[in-house]
C-alpha positions as CSV (number, residue, x, y, z in Angstrom):
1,X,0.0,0.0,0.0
2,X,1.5,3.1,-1.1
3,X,0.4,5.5,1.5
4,X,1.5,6.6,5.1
5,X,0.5,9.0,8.1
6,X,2.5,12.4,7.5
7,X,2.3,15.2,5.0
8,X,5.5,15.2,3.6
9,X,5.5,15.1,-0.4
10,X,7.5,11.7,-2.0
11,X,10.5,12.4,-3.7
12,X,10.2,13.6,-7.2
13,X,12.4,12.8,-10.2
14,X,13.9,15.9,-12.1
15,X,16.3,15.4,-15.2
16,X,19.0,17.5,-16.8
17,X,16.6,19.4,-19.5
18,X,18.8,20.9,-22.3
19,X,21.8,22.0,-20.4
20,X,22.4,25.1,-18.5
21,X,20.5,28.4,-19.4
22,X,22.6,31.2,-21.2
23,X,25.3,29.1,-21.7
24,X,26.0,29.7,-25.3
25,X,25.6,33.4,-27.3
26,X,22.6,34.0,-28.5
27,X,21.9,34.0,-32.5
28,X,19.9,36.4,-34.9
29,X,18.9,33.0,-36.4
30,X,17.1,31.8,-32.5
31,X,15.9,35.7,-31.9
32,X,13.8,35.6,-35.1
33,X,12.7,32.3,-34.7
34,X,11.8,33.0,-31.3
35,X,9.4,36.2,-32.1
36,X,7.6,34.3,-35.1
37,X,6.5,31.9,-32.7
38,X,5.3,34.6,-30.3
39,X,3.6,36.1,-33.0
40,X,2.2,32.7,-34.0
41,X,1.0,31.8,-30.6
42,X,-3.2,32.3,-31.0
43,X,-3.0,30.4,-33.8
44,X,-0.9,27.8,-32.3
45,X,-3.5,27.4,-29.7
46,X,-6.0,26.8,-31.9
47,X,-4.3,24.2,-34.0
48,X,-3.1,22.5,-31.1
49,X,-4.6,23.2,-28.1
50,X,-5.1,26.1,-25.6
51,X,-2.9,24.4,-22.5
52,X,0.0,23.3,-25.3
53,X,0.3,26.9,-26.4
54,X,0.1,28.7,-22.9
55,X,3.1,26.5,-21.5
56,X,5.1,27.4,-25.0
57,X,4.6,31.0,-24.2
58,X,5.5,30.9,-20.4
59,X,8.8,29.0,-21.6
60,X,9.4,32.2,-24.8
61,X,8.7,34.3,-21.7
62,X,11.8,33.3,-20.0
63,X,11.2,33.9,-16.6
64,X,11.5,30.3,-15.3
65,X,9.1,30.5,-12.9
66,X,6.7,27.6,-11.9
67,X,3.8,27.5,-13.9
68,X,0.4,26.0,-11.8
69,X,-1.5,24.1,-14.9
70,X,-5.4,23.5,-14.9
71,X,-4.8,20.3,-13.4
72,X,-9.0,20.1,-13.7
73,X,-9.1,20.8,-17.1
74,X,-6.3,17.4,-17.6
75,X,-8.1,15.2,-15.5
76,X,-11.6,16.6,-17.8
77,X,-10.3,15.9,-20.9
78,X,-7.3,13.0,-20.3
79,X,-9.1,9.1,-19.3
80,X,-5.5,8.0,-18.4
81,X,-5.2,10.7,-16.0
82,X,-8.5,10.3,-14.9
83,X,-7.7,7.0,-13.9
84,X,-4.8,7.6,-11.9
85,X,-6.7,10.1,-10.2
86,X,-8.9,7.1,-8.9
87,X,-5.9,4.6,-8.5
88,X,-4.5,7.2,-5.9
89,X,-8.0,8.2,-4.1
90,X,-8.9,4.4,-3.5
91,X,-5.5,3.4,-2.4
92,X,-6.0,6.5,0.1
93,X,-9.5,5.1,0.9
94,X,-8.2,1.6,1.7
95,X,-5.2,2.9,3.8
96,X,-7.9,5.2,5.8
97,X,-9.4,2.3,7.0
98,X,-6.7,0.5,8.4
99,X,-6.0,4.2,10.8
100,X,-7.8,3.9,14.2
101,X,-10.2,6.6,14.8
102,X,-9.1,10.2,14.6
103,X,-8.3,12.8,12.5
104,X,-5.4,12.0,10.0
105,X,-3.1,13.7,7.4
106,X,-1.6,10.8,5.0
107,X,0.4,10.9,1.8
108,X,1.2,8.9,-1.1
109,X,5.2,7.3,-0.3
110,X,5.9,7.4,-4.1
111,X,4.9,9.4,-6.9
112,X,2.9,7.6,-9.8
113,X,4.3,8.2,-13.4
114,X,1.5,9.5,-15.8
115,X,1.8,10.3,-19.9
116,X,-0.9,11.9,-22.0
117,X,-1.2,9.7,-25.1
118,X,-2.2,12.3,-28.1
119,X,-4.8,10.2,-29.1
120,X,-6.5,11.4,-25.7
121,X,-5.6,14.9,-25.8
122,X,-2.7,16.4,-28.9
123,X,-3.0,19.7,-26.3
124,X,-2.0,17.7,-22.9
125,X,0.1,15.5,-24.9
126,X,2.3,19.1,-26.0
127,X,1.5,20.9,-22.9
128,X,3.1,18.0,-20.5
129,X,3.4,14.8,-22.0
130,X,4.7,12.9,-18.9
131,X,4.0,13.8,-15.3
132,X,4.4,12.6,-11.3
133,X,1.3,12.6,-9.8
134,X,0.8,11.7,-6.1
135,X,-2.1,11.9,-3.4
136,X,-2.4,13.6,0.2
137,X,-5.7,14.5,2.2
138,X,-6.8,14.2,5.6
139,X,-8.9,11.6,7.3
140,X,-11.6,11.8,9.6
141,X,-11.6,8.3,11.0
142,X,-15.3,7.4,12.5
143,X,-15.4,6.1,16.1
144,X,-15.7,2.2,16.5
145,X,-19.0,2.7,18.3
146,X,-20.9,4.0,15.3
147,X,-23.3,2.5,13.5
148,X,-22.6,3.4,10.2
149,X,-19.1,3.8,10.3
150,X,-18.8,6.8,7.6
151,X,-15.5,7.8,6.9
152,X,-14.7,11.7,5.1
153,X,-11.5,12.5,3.9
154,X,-10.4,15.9,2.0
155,X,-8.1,14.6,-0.6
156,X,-5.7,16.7,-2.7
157,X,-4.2,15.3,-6.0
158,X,-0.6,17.0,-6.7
159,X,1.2,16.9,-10.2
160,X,4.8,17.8,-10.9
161,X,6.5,18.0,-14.3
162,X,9.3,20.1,-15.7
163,X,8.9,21.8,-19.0
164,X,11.9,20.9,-20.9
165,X,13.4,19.9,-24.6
166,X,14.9,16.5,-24.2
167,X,12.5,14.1,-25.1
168,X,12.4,13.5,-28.3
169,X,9.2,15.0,-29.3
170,X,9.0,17.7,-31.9
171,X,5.6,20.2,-32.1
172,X,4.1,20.7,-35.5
173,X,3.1,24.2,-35.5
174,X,3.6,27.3,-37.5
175,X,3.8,26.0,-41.1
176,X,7.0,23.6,-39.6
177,X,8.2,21.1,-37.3
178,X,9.8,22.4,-33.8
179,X,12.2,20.2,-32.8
180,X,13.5,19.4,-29.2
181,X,16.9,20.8,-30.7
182,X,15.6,23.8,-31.3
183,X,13.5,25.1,-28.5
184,X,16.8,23.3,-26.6
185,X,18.8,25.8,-27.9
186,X,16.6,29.0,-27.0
187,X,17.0,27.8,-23.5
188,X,20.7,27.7,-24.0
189,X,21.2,30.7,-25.9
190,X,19.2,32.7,-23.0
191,X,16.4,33.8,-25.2
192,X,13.8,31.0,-23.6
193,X,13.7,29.2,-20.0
194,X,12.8,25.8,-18.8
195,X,10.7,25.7,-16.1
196,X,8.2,23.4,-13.4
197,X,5.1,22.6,-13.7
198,X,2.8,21.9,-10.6
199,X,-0.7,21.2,-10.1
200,X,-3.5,20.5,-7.5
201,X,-7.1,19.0,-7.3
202,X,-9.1,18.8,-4.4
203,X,-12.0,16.4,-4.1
204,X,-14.1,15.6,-0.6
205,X,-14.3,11.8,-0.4
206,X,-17.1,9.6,2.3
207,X,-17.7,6.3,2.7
208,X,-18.6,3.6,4.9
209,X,-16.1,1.1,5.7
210,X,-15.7,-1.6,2.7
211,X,-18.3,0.8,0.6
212,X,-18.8,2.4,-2.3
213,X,-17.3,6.0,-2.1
214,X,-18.8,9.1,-3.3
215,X,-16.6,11.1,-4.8
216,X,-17.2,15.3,-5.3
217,X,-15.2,17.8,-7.4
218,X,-14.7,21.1,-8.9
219,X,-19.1,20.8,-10.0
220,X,-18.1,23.1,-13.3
221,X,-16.8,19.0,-14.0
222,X,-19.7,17.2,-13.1
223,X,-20.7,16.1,-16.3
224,X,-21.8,12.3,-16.8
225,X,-20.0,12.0,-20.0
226,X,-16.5,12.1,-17.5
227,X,-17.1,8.9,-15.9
228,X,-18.1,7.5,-12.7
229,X,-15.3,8.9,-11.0
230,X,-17.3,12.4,-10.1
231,X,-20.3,10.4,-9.1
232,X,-20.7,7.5,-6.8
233,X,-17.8,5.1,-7.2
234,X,-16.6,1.8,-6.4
235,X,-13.2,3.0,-4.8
């Protein structure tokens, strides 16, 4: 079981990206490639997807700080992440009941590994590709004497991912493929900066013990063609 007691987040993997920023001099060539695709990004967002061109623009921006996605809007439109979503709130649920009664914080001890597939989503598969995602919440353990045991836990679902140019995948956008090479070198040129992306989704879980859950989110995502995982589940 891959939760414990405690609040501390598990340890996230981070690699190398495309080297350091500003190490090499910065080209006309990079510069004007860099303010087409500025230019281009409405139009990028509509060919591939709103998310896919926001996260380009925050890395043109060059500031390097974290970006917080629309975590809600990937679990919405992605049935892979959707599904790690309920992998980590019914592992949650099943550790809750082994906690005597009480008032709990627990945490996921590892982070799961996600990918958006862009046959599910081409904007979630540009905007992130793959992710950590891991659960925390706190448990309000029901008393032994009652009759029924109903169990409530406030559960948050974290992401992590860093927005870099080493994997291999190039973006088909502005009349061209951009290739990891490419946007790589903006980064090391100085005119572009990787950066990390975090997310967060709350949800308030009950149950009684060995029950069905009932699961309840954002309600602008409470739409029955998302799956049983906003309504009444079997977690």
């Amino acid at each position: 079981m891959n939760y414990t007691t405690g609040s501390t987040d598990p340890a996230l993997w981070r690699d190398s990206g495309a080297g350091r920023w500003n190490s090499t001099p910065a080209t006309l060539e990079c510069k004007a490639k860099k303010v087409f695709m500025q230019n281009g990004l409405v139009h990028a967002a509509v060919l591939v997807g709103f998310n896919a061109s926001k996260h380009l623009g925050h890395y043109l921006g060059n500031t390097g700080l974290d970006l917080m996605i629309d975590l809600g809007c990937m679990l919405e439109k992605v049935a892979t992440a959707r599904d790690i979503f309920n992998s980590e709130v019914k592992e949650a649920k099943e550790f809750a009941e082994t906690l005597p009664p009480g008032t709990w914080k627990i945490t996921s001890t590892k982070a799961s590994p996600g990918y958006n597939i862009p046959e599910e989503s081409r904007d979630w598969f540009y905007a992130v590709g793959g992710y950590q995602a891991w659960g925390k919440a706190t448990v309000v353990v029901p008393p032994l004497a009652d009759s029924p045991r109903v169990y409530s836990m406030d559960f948050e679902y974290c992401f992590f991912d860093q927005y870099n140019w080493n994997k291999g995948i190039g973006v088909p956008l502005f009349g061209m493929k951009i290739t990891d090479d490419t946007m790589g070198e903006f980064h090391r040129q100085g005119i572009a900066k990787e950066f990390e992306m975090r997310g967060s989704h709350h949800a308030s879980v009950e149950w009684q013990a060995g029950k069905a859950a009932a699961v309840n989110v954002d309600p602008k995502m409470l739409d029955a063609a998302l799956g049983p995982i906003y309504h009444k589940t079997s977690l």
